[in-house]
C-alpha positions as CSV (number, residue, x, y, z in Angstrom):
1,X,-11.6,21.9,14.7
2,X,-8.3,20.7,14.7
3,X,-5.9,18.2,16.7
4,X,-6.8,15.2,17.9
5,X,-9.8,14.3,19.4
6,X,-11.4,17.3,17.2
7,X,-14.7,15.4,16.4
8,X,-15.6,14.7,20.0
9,X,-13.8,17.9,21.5
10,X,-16.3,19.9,19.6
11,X,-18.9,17.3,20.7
12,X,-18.2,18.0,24.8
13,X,-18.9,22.1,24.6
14,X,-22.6,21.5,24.4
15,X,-25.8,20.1,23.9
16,X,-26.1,22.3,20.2
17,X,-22.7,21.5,19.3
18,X,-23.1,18.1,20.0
19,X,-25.4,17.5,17.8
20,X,-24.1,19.3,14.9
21,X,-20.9,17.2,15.3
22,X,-22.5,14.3,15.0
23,X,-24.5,15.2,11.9
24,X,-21.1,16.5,9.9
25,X,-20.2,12.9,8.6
26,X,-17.1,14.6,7.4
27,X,-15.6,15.3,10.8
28,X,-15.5,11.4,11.1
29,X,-13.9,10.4,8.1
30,X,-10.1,10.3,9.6
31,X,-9.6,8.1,12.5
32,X,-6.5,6.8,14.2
33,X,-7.0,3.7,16.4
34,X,-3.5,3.0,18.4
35,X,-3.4,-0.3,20.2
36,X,0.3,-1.1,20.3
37,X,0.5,0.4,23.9
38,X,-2.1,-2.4,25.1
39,X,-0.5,-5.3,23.8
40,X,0.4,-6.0,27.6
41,X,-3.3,-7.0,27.9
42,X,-5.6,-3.9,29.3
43,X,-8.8,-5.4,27.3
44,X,-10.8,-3.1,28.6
45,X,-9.1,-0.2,27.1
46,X,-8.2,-1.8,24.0
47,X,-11.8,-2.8,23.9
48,X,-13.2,1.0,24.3
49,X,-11.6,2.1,21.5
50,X,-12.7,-0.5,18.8
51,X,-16.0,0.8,20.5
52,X,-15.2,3.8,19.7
53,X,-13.8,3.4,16.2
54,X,-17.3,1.3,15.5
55,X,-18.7,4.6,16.3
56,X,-16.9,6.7,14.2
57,X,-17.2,4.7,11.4
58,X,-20.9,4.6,11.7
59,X,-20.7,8.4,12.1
60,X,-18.9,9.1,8.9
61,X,-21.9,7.9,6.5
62,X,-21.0,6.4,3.0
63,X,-17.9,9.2,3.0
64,X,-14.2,7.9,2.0
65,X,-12.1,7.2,5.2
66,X,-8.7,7.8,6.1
67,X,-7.9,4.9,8.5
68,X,-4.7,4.1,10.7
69,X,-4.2,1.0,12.7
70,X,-1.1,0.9,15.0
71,X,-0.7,-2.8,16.4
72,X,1.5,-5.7,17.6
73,X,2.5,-7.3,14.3
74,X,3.6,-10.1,17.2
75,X,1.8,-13.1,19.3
76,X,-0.2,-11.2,22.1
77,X,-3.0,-11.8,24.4
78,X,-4.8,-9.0,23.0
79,X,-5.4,-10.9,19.5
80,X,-8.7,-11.4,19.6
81,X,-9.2,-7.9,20.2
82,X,-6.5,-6.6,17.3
83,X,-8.9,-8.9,15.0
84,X,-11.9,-7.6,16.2
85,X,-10.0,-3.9,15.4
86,X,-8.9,-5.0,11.8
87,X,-12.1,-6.8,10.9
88,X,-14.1,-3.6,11.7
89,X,-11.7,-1.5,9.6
90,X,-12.0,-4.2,6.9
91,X,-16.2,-3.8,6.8
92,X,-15.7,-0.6,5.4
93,X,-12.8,-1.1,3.0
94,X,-15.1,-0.2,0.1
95,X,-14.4,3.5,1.3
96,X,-11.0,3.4,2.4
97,X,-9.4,6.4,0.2
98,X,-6.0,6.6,2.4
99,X,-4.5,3.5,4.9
100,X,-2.5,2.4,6.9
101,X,-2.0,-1.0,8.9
102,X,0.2,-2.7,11.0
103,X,-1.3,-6.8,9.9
104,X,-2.2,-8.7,13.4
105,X,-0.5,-12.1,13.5
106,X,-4.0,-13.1,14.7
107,X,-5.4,-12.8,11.0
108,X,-6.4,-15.6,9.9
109,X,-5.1,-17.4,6.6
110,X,-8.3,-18.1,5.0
111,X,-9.3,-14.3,5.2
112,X,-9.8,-12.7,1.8
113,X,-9.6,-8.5,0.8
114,X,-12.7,-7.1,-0.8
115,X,-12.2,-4.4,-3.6
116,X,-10.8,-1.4,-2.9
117,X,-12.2,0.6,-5.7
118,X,-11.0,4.1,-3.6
119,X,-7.8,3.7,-2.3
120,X,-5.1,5.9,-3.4
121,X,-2.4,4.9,-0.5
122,X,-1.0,2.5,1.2
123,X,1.4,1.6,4.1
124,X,1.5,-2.0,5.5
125,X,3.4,-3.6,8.0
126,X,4.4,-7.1,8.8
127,X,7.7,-6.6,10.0
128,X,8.5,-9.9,11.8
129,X,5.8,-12.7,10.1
130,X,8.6,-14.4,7.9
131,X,6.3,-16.6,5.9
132,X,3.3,-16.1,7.9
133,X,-0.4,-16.8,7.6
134,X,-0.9,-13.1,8.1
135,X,0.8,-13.1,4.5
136,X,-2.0,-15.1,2.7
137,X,-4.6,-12.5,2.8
138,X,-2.4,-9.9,1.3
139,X,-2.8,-11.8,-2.5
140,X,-3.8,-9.8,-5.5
141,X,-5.5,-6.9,-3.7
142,X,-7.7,-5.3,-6.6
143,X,-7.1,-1.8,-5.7
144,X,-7.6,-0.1,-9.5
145,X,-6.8,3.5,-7.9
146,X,-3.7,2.5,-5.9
147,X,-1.2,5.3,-6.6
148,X,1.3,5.2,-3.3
149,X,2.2,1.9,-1.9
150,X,4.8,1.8,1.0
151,X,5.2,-1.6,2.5
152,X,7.4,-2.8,5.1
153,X,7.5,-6.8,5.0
154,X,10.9,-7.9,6.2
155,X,12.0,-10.7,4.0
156,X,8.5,-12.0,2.6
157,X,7.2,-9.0,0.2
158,X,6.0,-10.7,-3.1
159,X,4.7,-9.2,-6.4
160,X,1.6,-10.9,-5.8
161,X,0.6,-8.4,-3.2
162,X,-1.0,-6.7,-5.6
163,X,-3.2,-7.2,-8.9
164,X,-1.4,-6.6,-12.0
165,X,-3.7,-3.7,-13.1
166,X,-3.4,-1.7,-9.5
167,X,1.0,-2.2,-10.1
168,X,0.4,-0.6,-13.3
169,X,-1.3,2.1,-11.5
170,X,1.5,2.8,-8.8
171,X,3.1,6.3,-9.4
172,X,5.1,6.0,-5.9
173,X,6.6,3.1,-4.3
174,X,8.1,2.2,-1.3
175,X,9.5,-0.6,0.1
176,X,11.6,-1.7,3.1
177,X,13.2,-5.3,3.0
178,X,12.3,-7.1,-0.6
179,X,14.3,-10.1,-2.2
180,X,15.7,-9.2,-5.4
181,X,13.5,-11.7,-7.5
182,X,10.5,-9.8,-6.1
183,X,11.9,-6.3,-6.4
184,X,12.4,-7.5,-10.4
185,X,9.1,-9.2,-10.5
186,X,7.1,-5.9,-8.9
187,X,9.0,-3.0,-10.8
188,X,8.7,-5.1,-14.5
189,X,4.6,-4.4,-13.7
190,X,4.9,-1.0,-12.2
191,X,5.9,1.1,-15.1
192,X,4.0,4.1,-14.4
193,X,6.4,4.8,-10.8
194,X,7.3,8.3,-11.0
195,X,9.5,7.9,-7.4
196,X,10.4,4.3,-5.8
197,X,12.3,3.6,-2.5
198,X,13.9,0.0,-2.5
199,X,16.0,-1.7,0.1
200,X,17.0,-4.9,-1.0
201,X,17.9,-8.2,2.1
202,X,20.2,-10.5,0.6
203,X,18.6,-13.9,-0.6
204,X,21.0,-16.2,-1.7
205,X,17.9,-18.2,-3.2
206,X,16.3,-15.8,-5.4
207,X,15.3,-17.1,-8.5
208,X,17.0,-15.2,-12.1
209,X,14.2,-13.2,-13.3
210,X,14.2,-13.5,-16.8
211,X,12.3,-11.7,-20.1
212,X,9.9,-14.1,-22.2
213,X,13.0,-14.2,-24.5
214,X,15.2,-15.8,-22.4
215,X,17.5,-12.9,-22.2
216,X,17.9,-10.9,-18.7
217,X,14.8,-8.6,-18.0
218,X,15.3,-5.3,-18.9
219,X,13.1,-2.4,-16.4
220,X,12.0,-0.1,-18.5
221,X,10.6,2.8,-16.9
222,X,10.1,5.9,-18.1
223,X,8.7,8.2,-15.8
224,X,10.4,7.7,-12.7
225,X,12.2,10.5,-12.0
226,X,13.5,10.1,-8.2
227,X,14.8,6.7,-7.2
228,X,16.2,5.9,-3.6
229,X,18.8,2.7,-3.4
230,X,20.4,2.3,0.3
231,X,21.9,-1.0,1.4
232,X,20.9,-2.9,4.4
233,X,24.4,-4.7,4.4
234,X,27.7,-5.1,2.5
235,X,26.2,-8.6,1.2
236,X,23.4,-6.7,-1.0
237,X,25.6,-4.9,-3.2
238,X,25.6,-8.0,-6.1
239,X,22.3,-8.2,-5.9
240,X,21.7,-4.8,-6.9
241,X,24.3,-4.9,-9.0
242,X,22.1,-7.1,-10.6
243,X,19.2,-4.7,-10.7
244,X,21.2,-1.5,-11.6
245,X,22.4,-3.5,-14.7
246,X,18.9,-4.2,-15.7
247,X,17.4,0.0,-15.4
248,X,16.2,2.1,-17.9
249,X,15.0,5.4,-16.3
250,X,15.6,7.9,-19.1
251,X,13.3,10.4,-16.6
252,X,15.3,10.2,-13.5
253,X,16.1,13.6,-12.0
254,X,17.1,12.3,-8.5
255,X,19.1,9.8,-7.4
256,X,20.3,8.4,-4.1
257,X,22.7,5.1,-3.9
258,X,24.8,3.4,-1.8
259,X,28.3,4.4,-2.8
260,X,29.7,1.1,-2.5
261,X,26.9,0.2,-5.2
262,X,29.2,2.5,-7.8
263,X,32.4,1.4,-5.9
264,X,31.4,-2.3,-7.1
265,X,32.0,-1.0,-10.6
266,X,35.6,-0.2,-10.4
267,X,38.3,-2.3,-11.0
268,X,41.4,0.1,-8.4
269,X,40.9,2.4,-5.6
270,X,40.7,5.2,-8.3
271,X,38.0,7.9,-7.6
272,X,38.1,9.0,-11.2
273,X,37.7,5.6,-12.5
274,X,35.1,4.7,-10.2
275,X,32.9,8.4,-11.6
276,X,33.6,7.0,-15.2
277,X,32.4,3.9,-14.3
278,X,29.1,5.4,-13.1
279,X,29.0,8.1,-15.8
280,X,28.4,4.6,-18.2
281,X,26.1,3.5,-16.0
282,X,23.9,6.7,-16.2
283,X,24.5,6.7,-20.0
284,X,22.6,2.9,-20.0
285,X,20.0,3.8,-18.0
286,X,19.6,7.1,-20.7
287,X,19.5,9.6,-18.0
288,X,23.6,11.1,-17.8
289,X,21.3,14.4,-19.3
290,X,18.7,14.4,-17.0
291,X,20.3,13.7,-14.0
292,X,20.5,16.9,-11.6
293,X,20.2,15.9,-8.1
294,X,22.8,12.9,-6.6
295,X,23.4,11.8,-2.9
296,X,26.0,9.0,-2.2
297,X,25.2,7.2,0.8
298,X,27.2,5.5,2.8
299,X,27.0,2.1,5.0
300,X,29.7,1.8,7.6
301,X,32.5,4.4,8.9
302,X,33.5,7.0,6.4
303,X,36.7,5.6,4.0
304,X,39.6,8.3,4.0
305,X,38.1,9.8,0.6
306,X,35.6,10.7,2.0
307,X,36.2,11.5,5.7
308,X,37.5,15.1,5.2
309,X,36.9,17.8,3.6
310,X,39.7,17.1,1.0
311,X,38.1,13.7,-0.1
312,X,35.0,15.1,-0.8
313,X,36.2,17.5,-2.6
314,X,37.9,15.2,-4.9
315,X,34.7,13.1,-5.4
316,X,32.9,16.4,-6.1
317,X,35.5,17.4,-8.7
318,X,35.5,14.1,-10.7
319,X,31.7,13.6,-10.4
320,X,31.1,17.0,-11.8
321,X,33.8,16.1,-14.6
322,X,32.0,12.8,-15.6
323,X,28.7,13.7,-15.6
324,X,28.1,17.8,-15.7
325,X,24.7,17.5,-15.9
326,X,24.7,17.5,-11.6
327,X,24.1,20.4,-9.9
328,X,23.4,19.1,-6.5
329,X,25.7,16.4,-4.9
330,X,25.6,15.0,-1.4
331,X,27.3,12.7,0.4
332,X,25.3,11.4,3.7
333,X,25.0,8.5,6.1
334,X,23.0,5.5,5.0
335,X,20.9,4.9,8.5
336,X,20.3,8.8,8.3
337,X,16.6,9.3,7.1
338,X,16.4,10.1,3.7
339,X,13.2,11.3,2.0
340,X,10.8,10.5,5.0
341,X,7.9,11.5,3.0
342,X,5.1,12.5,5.5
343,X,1.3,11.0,5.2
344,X,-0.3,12.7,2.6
345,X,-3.5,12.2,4.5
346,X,-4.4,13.7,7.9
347,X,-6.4,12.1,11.0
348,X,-7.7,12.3,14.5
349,X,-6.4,9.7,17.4
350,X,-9.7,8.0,18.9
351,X,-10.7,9.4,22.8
352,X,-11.5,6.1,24.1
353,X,-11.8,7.4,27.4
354,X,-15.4,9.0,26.0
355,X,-18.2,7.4,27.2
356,X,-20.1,6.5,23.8
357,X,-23.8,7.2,23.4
């Protein structure tokens, strides 16, 4: 019943069981289809399992699906088939509750995304499509029950990826590689997040993201309560200085930053100075009180005040003195995973070696 494969396992022991696995729509609801080990060109295997994905699909009646597509985000000769793969998936959209895709450069630019009146989660991937067509689709997707959204877009993730109703809905959000206009632009519309992941790239071009008023925007929002910052490079720290100036979190419970994010604060080497710095920093954003839970990460080798056991101590000490509200403080590397969360949703890998009646 469980595993992968379960559906058709159960439909190999016999004739009885068979049948009754295909008349349980709800064994077919979940289905991974995994084509990034054919992008050499084996059609024929790549083939069999859109085959047996169409299956599936057709198996699982008018239930909501939980669907996975693990492709080349790259030029390959298997295109036509990773469109043939995402096209199928995209029939049935109406019922996706939980997703995840890896886009096919093959999609074409004049492709448009019906509703999604189910989905609750997200994850996308086009990793290497810097200003692609396989962009274009991804506009305004009207997704009214959207609640996790974890996106991984290199350099070319926009606020218009979404409606601005389904931002409003977020209550998680992840993201891996976003310019700091578009980080400003997505989190001034998604003011229901409750946890957000950000990794800032530099972008020397981003536009000043401004309120109506004129004045810098202020992000107001106040019901996240865990927020991840790391840094891709040294180059990003102004940039979220930029964005740490412009928080309001009075919820936040958890945080995890960059040290040299705080270090950019300080005006001497002076780990005391540098805590006080971020104490007022906490005080701005209205959560020095609520605060409980802090990591420091850091980018490159370990400074001395923090490579022994005497260093740390010493940034324990003063962090605790500035802001006593702390109870649990970490220091870890910044290319160690932090908060992997793990799908929420569950699914069975496709047998494409059945033979599909």
């Amino acid at each position: 019943m469980f595993g992968c494969d379960a559906p058709t396992n159960l439909a190999q022991v016999c004739r009885n069981w068979r049948q009754a696995a295909y008349d349980t729509p709800y064994l077919w609801r979940a289905l991974q289809l995994h084509l990034w080990h054919f992008q050499e060109g084996n059609f024929t295997a790549a083939e069999n399992q859109v085959a047996a994905a169409r299956a599936w699909l057709s198996r699982s009646g008018a239930l909501p699906l939980s669907i996975f597509l693990h492709c080349s985000t790259d030029p390959t000769p298997l295109a036509p088939v990773l469109l043939e793969a995402f096209t199928l998936l995209l029939s049935h959209c109406s019922r996706w509750e939980y997703a995840y895709l890896m886009v096919p450069a093959a999609l074409p630019a004049d492709m448009t995304m019906p509703a999604l009146p189910l989905l609750v989660q997200l994850e996308i991937s086009v990793p290497r499509l810097v200003g692609g067509s396989a962009v274009q689709p991804l506009r305004w997707l009207p997704a009214p029950k959207l609640r996790t959204l974890d996106v991984r877009f290199g350099k070319v993730f926009p606020a218009y990826v979404l409606s601005p109703d389904s931002w409003k809905s977020l209550t998680i959000l992840r993201v891996f590689g976003i310019q700091w206009g578009h980080a400003m632009e997505a989190l001034s519309l998604a003011t229901g997040l409750v946890s957000c992941w950000l990794q800032l790239h530099e972008d020397r071009l981003s536009r000043r993201v401004l309120a109506p008023s004129g004045q810098p925007l202020q992000l107001y929002l106040p019901h996240l309560e865990t927020l991840a910052l790391p840094a891709t490079d040294p180059a990003t720290v102004q940039l979220n200085r930029r964005l740490l100036d412009s928080l309001r979190v009075p919820a936040l419970r958890s945080l995890a930053i960059d040290k040299s994010f705080i270090a950019s604060y300080r005006r001497s080497h002076s780990v005391q100075e540098t805590a006080h710095h971020f104490a007022r920093l906490l005080d701005k954003w209205g959560c020095s009180m609520t605060l409980g839970r802090l990591t420091l990460l850091v980018w490159e080798q370990p400074p001395a005040d923090l490579s022994d056991d005497r260093g740390d101590g010493l940034w324990r000490n003063e962090i605790h003195t500035a802001l006593p509200a702390i109870t649990d403080l970490e220091f870890r590397f910044n290319d160690a995973p932090f908060d992997e969360s793990p799908l929420l949703f569950g699914s069975w890998e496709l047998n494409f070696q059945v033979t599909w009646r």
